[in-house]
MDAnalysis code that builds the backbone (N, CA, C; Angstrom):
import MDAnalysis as mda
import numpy as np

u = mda.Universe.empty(654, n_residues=218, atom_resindex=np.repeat(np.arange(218), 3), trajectory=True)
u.add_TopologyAttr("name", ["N", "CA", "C"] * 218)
u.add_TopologyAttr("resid", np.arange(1, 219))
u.add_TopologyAttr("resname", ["UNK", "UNK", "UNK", "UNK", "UNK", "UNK", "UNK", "UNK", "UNK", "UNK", "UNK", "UNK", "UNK", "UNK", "UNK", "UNK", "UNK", "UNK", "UNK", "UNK", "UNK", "UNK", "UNK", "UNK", "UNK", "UNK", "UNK", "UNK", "UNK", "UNK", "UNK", "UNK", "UNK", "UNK", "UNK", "UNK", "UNK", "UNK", "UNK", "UNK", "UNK", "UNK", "UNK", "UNK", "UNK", "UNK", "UNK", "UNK", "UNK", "UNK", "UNK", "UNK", "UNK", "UNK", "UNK", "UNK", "UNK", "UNK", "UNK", "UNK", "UNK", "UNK", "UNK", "UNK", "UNK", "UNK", "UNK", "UNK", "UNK", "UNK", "UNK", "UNK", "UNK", "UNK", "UNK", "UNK", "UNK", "UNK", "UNK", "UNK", "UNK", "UNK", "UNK", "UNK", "UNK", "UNK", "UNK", "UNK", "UNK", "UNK", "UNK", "UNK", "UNK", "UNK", "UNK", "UNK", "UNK", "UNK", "UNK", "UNK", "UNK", "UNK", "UNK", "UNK", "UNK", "UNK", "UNK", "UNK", "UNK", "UNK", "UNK", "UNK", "UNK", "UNK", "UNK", "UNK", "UNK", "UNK", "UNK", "UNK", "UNK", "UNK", "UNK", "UNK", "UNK", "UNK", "UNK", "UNK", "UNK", "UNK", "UNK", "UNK", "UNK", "UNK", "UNK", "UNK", "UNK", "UNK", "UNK", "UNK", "UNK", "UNK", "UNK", "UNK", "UNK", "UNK", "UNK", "UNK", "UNK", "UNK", "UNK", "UNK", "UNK", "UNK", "UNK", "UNK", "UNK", "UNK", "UNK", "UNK", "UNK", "UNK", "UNK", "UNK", "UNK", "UNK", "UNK", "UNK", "UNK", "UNK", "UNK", "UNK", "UNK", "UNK", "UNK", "UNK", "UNK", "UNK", "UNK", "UNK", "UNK", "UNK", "UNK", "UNK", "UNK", "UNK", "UNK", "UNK", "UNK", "UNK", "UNK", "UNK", "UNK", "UNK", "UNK", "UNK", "UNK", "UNK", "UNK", "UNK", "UNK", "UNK", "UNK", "UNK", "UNK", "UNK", "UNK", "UNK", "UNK", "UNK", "UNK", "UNK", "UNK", "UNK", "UNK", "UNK", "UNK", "UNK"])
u.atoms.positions = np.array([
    [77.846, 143.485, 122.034],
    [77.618, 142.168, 122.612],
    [77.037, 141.252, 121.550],
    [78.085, 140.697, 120.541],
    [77.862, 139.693, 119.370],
    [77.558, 138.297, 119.990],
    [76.571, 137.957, 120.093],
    [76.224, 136.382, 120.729],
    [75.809, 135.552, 119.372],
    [76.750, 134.752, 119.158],
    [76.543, 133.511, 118.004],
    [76.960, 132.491, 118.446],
    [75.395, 131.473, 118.471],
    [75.722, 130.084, 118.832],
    [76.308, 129.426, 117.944],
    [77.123, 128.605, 118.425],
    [78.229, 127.883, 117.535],
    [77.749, 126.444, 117.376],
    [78.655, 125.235, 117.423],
    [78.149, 124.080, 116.544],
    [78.704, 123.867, 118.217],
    [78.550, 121.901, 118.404],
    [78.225, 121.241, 119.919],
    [79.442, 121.963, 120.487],
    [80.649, 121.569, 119.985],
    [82.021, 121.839, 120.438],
    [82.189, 123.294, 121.379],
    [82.930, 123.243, 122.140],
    [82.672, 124.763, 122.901],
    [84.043, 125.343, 122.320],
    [83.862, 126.835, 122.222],
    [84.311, 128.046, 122.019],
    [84.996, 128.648, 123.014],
    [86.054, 129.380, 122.905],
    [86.544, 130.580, 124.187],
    [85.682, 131.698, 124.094],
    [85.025, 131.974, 125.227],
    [84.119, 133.481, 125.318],
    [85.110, 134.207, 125.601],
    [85.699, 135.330, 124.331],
    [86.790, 135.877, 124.778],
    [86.312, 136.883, 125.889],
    [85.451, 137.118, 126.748],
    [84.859, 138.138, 127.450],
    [85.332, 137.649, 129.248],
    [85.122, 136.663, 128.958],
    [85.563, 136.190, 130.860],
    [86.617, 134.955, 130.646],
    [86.898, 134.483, 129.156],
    [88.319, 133.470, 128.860],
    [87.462, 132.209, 129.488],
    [86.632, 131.595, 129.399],
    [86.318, 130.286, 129.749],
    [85.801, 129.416, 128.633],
    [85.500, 128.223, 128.985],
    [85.110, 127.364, 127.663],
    [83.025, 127.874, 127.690],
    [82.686, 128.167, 126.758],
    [81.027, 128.061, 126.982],
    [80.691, 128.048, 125.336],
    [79.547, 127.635, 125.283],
    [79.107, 127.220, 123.796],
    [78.362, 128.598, 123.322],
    [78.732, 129.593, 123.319],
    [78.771, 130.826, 123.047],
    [80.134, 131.639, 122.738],
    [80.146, 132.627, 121.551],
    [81.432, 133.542, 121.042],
    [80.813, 134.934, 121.268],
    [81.606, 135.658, 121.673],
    [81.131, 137.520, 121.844],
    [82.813, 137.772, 121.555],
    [82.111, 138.965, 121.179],
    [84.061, 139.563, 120.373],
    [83.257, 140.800, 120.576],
    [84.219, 141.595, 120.681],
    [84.260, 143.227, 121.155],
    [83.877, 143.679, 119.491],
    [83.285, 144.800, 119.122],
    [83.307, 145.807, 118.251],
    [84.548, 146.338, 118.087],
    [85.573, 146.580, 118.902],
    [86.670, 147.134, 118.988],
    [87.932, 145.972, 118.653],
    [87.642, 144.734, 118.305],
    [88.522, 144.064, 118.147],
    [89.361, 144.643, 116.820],
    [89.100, 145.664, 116.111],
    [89.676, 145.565, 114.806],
    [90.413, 146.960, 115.359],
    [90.559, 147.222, 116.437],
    [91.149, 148.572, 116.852],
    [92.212, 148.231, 118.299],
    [92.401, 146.952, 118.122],
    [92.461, 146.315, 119.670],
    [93.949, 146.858, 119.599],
    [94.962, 146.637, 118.970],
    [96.430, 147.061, 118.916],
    [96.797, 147.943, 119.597],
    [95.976, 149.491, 118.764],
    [95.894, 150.861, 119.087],
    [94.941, 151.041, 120.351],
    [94.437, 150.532, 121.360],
    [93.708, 150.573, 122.253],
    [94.982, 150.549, 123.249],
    [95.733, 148.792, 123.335],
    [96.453, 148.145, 124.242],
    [97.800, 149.139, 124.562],
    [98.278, 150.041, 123.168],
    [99.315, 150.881, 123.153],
    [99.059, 152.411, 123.778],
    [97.683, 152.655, 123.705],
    [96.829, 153.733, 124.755],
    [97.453, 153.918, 125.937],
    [96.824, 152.190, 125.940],
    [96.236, 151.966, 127.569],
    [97.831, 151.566, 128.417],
    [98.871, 151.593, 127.864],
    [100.679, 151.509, 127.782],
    [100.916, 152.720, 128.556],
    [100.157, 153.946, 127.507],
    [101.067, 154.812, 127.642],
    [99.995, 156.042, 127.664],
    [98.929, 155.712, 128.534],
    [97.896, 156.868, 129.262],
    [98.557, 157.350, 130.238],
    [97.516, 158.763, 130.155],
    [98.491, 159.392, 131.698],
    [97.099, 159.682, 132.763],
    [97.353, 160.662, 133.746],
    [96.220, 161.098, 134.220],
    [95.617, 161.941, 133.301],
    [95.858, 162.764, 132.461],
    [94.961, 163.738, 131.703],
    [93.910, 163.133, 131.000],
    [94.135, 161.176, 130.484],
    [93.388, 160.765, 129.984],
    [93.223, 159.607, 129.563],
    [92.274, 159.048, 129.736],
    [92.109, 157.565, 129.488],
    [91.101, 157.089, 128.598],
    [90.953, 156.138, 127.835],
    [90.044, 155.387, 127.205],
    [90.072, 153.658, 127.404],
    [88.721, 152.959, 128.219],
    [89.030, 151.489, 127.215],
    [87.440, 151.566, 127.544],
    [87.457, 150.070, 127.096],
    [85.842, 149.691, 126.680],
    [84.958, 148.628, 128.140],
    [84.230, 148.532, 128.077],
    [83.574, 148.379, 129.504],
    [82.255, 147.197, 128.072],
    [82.732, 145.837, 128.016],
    [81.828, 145.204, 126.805],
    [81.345, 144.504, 127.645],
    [80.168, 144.057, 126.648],
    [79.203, 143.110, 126.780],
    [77.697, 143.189, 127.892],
    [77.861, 145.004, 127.973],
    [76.942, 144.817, 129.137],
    [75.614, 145.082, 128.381],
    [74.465, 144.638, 129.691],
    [73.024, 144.616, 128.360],
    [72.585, 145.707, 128.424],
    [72.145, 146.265, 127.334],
    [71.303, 147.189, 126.974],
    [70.051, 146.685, 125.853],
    [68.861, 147.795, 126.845],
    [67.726, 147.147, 126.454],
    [66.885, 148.721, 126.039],
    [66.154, 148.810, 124.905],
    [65.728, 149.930, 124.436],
    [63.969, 149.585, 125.282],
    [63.596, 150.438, 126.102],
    [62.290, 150.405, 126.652],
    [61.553, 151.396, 126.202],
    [60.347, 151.150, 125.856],
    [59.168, 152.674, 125.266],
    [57.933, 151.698, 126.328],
    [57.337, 153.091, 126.591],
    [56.158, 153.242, 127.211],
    [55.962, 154.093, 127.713],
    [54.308, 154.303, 128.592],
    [53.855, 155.283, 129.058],
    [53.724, 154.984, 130.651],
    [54.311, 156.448, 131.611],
    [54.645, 156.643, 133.065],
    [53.265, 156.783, 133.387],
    [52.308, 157.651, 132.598],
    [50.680, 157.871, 132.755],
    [50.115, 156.654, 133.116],
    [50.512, 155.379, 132.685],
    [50.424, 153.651, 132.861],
    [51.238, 153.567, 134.094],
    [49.859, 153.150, 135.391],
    [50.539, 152.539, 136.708],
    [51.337, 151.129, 136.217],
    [50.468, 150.693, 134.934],
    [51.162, 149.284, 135.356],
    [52.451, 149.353, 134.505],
    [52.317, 150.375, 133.717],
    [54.015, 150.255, 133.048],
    [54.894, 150.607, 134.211],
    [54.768, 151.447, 135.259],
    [55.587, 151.714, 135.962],
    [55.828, 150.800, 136.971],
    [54.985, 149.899, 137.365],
    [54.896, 148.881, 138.573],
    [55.487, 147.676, 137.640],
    [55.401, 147.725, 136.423],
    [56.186, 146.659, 135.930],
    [57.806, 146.880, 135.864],
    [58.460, 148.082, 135.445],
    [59.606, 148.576, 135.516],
    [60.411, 148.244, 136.711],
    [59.301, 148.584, 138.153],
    [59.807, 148.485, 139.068],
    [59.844, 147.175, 139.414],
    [59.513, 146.523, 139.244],
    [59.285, 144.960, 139.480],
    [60.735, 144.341, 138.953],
    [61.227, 144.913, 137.470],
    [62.459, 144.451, 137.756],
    [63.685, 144.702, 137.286],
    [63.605, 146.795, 137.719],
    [64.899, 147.363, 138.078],
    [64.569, 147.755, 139.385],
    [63.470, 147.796, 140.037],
    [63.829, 148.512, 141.422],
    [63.418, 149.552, 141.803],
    [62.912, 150.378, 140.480],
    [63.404, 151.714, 140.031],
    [62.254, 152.455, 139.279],
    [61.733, 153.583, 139.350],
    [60.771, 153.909, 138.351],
    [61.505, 154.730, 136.960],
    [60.325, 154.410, 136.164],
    [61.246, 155.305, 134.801],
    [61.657, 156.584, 135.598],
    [62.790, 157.331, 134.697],
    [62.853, 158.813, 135.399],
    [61.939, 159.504, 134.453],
    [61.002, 160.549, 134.718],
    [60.660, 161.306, 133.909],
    [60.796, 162.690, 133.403],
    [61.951, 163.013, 134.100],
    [62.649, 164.574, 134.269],
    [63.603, 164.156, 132.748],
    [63.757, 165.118, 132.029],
    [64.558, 164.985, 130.726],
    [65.668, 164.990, 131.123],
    [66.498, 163.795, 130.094],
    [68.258, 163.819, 130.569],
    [68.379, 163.416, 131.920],
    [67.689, 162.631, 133.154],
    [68.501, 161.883, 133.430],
    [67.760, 160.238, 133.946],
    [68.473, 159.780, 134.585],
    [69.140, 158.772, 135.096],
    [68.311, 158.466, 135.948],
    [67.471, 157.033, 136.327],
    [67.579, 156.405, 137.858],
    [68.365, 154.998, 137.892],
    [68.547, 154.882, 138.997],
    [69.152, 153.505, 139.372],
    [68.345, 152.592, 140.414],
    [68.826, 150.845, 139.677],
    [67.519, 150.314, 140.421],
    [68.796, 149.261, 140.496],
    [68.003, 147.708, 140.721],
    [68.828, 147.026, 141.596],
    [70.532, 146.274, 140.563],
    [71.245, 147.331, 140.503],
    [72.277, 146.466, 139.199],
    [72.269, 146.893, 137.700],
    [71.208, 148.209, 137.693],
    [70.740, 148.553, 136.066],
    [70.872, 149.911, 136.517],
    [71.083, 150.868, 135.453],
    [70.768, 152.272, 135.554],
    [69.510, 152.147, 133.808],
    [68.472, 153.514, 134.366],
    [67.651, 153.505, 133.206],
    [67.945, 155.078, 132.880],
    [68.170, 155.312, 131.544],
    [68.406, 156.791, 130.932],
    [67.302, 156.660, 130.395],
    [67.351, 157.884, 130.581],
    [65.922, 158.942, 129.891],
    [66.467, 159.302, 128.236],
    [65.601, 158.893, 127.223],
    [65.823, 159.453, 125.977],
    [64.663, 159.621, 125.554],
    [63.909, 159.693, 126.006],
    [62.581, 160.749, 125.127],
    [61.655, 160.672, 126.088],
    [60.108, 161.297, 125.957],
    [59.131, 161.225, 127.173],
    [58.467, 159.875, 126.848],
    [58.794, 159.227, 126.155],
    [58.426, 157.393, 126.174],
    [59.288, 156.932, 125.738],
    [60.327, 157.006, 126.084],
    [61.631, 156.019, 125.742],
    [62.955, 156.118, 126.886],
    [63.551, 154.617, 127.066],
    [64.697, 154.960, 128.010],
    [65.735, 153.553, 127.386],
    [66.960, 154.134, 127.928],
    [67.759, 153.109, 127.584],
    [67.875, 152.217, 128.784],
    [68.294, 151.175, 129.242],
    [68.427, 150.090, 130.277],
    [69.322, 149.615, 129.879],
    [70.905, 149.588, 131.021],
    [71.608, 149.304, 131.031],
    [72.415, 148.581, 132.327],
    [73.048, 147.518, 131.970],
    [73.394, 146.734, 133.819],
    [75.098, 147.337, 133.988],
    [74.830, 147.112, 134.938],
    [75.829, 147.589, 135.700],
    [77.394, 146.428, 135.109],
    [77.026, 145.213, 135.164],
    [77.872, 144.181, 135.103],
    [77.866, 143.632, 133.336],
    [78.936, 142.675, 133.044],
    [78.637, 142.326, 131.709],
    [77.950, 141.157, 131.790],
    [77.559, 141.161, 130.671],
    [76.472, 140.115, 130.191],
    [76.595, 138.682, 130.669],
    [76.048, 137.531, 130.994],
    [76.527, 136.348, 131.150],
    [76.289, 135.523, 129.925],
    [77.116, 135.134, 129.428],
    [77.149, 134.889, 127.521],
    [76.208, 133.571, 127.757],
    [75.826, 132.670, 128.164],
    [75.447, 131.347, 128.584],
    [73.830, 131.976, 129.105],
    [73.935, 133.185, 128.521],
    [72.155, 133.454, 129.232],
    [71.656, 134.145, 128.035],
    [70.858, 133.825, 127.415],
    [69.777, 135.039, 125.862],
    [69.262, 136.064, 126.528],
    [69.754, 137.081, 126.237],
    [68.971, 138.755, 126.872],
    [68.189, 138.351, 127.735],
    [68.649, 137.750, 129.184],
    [67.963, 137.672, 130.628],
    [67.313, 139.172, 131.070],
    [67.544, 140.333, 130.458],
    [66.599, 141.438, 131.227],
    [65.330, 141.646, 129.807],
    [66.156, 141.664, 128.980],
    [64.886, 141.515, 127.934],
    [63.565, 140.474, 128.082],
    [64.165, 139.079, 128.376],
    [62.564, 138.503, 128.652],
    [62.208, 138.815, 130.489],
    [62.669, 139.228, 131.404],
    [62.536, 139.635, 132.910],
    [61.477, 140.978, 132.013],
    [62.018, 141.447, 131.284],
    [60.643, 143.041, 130.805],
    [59.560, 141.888, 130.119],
    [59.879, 140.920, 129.224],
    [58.607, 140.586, 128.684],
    [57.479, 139.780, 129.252],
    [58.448, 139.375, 130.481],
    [57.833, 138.188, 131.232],
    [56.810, 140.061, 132.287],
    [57.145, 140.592, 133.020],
    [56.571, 141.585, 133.126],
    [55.822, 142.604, 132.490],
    [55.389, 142.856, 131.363],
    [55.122, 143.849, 130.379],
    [53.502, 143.025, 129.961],
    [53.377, 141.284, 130.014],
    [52.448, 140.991, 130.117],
    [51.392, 141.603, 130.192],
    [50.369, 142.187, 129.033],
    [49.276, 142.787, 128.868],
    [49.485, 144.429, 129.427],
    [51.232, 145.094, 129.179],
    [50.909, 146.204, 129.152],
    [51.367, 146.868, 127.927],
    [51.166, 148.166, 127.648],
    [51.060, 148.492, 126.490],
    [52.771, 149.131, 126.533],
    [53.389, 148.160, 126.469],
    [54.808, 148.659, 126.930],
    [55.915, 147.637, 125.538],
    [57.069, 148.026, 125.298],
    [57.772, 147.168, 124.500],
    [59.530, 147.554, 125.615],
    [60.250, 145.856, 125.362],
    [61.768, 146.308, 125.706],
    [62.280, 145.042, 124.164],
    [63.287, 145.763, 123.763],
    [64.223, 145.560, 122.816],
    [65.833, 145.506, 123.347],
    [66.390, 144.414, 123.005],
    [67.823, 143.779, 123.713],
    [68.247, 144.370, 122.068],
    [69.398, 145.674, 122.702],
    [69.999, 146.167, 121.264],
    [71.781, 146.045, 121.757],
    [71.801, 144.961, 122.528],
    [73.291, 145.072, 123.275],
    [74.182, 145.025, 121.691],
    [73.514, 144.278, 121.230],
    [74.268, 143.659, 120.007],
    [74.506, 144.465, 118.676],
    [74.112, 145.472, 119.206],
    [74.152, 146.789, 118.242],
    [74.626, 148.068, 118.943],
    [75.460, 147.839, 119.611],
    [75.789, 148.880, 120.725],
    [77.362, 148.422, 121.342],
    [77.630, 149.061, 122.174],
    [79.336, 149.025, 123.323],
    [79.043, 149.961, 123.826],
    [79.617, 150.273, 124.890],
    [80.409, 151.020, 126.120],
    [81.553, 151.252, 126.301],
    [82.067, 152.782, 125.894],
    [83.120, 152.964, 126.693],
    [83.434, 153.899, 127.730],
    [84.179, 154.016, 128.584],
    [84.648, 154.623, 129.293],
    [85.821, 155.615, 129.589],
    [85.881, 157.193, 129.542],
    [86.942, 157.580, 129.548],
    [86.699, 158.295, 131.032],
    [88.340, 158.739, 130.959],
    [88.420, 159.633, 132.094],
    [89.462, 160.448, 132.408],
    [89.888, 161.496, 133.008],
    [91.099, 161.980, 133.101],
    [91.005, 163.362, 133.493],
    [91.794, 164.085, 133.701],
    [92.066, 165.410, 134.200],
    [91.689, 166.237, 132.875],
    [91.620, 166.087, 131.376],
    [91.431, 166.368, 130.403],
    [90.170, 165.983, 129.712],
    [89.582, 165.472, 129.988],
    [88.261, 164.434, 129.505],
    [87.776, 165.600, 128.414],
    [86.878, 166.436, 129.532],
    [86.141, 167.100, 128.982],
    [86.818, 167.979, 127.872],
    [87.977, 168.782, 127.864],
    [88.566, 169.129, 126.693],
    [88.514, 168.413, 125.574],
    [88.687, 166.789, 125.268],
    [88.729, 165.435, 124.800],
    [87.348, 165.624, 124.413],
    [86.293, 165.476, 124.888],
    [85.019, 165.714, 124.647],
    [84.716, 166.720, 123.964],
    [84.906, 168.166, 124.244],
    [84.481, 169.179, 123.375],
    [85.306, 169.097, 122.015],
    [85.964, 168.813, 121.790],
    [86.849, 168.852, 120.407],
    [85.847, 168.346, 119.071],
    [84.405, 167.219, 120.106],
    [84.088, 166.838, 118.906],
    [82.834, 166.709, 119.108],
    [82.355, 167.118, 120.428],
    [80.920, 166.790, 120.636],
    [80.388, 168.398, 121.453],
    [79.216, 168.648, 120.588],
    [78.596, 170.309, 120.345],
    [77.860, 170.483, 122.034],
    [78.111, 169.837, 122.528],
    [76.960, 169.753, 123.843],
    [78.170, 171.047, 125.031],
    [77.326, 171.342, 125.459],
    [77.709, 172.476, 126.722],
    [78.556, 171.161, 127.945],
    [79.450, 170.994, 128.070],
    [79.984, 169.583, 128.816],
    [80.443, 170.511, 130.344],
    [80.133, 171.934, 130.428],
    [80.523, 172.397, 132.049],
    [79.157, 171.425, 132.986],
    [80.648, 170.863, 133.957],
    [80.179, 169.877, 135.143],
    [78.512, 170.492, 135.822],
    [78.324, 171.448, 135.934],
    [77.188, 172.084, 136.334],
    [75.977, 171.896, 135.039],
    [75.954, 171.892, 134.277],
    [74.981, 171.322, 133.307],
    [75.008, 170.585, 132.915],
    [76.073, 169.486, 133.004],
    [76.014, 167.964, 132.746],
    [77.256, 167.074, 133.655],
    [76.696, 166.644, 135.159],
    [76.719, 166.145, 135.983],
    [76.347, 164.669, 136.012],
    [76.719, 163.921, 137.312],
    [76.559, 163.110, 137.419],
    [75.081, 162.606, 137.920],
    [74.263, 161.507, 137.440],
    [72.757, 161.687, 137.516],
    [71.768, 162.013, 136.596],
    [72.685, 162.655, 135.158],
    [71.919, 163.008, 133.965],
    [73.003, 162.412, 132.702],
    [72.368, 162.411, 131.462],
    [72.282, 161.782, 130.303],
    [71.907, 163.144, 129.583],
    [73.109, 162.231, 128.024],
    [72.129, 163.510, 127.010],
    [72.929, 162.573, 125.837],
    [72.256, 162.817, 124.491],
    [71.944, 162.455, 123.432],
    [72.919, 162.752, 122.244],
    [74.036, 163.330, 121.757],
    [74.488, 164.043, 120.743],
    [75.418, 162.818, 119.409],
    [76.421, 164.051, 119.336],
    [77.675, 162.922, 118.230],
    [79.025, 163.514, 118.649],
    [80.189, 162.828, 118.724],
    [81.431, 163.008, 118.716],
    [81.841, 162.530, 117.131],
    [82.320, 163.865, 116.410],
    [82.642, 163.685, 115.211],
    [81.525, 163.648, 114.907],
    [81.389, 162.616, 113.879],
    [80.001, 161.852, 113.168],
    [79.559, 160.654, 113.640],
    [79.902, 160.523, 114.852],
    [79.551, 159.333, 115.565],
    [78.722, 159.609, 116.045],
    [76.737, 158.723, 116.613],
    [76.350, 159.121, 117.566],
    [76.336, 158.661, 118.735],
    [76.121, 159.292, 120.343],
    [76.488, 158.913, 121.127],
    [75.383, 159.257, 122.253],
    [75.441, 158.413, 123.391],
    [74.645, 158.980, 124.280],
    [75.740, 158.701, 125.796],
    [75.804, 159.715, 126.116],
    [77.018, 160.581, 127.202],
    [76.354, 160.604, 128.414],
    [76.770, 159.699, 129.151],
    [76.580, 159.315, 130.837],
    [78.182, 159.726, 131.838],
    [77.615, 161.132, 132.195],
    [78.982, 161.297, 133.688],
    [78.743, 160.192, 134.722],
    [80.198, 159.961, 135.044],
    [80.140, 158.879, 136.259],
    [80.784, 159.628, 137.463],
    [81.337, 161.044, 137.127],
    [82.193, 161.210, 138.108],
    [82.671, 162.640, 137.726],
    [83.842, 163.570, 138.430],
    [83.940, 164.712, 137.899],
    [84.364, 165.021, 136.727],
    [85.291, 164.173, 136.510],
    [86.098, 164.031, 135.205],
    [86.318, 162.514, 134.707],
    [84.735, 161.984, 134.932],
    [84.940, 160.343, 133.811],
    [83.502, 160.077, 133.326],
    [83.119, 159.745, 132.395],
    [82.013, 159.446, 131.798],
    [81.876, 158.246, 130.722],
    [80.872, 157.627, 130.692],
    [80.574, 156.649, 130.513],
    [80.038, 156.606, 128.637],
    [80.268, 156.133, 127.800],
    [79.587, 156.614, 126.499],
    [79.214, 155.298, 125.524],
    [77.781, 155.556, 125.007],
    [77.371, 154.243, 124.228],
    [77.118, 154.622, 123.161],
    [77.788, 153.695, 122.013],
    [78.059, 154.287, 121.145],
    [77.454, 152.948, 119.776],
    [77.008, 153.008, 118.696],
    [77.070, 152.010, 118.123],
    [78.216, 151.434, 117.421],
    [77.918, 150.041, 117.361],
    [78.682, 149.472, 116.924],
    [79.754, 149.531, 115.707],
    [78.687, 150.082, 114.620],
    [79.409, 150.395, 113.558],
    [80.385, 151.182, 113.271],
    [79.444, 152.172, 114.278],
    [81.137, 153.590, 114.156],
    [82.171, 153.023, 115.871],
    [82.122, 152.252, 116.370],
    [82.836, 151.793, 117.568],
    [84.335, 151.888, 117.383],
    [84.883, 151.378, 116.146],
    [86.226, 151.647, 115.513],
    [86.469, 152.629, 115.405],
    [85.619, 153.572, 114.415],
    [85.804, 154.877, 114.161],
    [86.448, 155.662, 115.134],
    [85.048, 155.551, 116.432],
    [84.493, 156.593, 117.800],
    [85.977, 156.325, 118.260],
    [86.860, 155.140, 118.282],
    [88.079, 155.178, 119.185],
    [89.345, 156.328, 118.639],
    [89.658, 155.579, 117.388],
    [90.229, 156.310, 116.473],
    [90.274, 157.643, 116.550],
    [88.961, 158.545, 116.522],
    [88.933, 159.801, 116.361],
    [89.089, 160.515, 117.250],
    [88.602, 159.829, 118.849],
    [88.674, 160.372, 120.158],
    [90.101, 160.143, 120.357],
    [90.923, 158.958, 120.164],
    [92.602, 158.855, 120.716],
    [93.457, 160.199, 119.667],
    [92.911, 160.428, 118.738],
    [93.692, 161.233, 117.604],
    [93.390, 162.738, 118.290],
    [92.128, 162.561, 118.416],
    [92.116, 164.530, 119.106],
    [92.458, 164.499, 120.731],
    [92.703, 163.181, 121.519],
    [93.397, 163.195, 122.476],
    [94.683, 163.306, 122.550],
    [95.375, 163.029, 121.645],
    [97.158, 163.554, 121.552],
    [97.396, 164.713, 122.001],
    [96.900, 165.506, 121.760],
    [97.799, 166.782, 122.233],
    [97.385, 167.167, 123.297],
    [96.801, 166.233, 123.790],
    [96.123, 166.607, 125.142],
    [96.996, 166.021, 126.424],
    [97.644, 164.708, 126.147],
    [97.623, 163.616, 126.984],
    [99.177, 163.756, 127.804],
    [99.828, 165.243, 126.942],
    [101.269, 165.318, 127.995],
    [100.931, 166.166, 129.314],
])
């Protein structure tokens, strides 16, 4: 989620196609060809596209802190989770668990380009005198989404994690790399999961996942 204000004149937000004095371009634009020819000629065994622009916000603090937690809830809904690897959901955001003071925050919907990290200052405007920090890293980050009758085969080819549905389900999160990419791996479903990946390797992460998906996808 690249947000660069431009000069008076308005811009196409290629993200929802309207005129707004804001530009966001996918990470994946330099892979966009080989995406569109995928997404042609996917089957059920397997799918990939990208799910952009939604916010993600890096949160650290302490659950031992009522008021970090009464602030959280104030405005996801939701308390941190504190069980390792997974997930709560609050009103429009899911929060992952990545360390015992750290979570990722992520919305459900994409970003509204015409708004500056609206959950980032909603945490700062809340966080007010607690010993808490949130960081808007949308802009260093994407989302994608695969899914298919094959996924998880697709998945193990390149990522070391135990991926049977019974140890990594829907409701939990976990941390690893596909290839040399790193990634943090959210199930949405039996066979679809959700994956955030940085930006830099975003080209790469497609590339390498559609290439060890070939022999998968008849």
């Amino acid at each position: 989620m690249w947000n660069e204000t431009k000069t008076a004149a308005s811009v196409v937000d290629r993200a929802v196609g309207r005129q707004t004095g804001v530009w966001q371009e996918s990470p994946l634009v330099g892979a966009d060809a080989l995406l569109k020819k995928h997404q042609a000629t996917a089957s059920a065994a397997f799918r990939l596209a990208e799910r952009p622009f939604l916010e993600l916000v890096n949160v650290r603090g302490d659950t031992r802190d009522a008021a970090f937690v009464q602030a959280v809830q104030q405005v996801l809904g939701c308390k941190p989770p504190e069980k390792p690897n997974t997930i709560a959901r609050g009103n429009g955001y899911d929060m992952l668990w990545l360390g015992p003071d750290e979570w990722l925050v992520r919305s459900a919907t994409a970003h509204d380009a015409s708004r500056t990290a609206p959950l980032q200052a909603a945490f700062g405007t809340a966080f007010a005198g607690v010993f808490a920090s949130a960081v808007d890293i949308g802009s260093g980050y994407t989302v994608l989404e695969i899914s298919g009758t094959r996924t998880r085969e697709v998945l193990s080819r390149g990522c070391p994690l135990d991926l049977h549905p019974k140890l990594l389900g829907e409701g939990q999160c976990a941390q690893s790399h596909y290839f040399k990419a790193s990634i943090t791996l959210v199930p949405t479903g039996a066979d679809s999961f959700d994956i955030v990946v940085r930006r830099s390797f975003a080209d790469y992460f497609v590339k390498i996942m559609l290439d060890a998906a070939e022999p998968l996808m008849s």
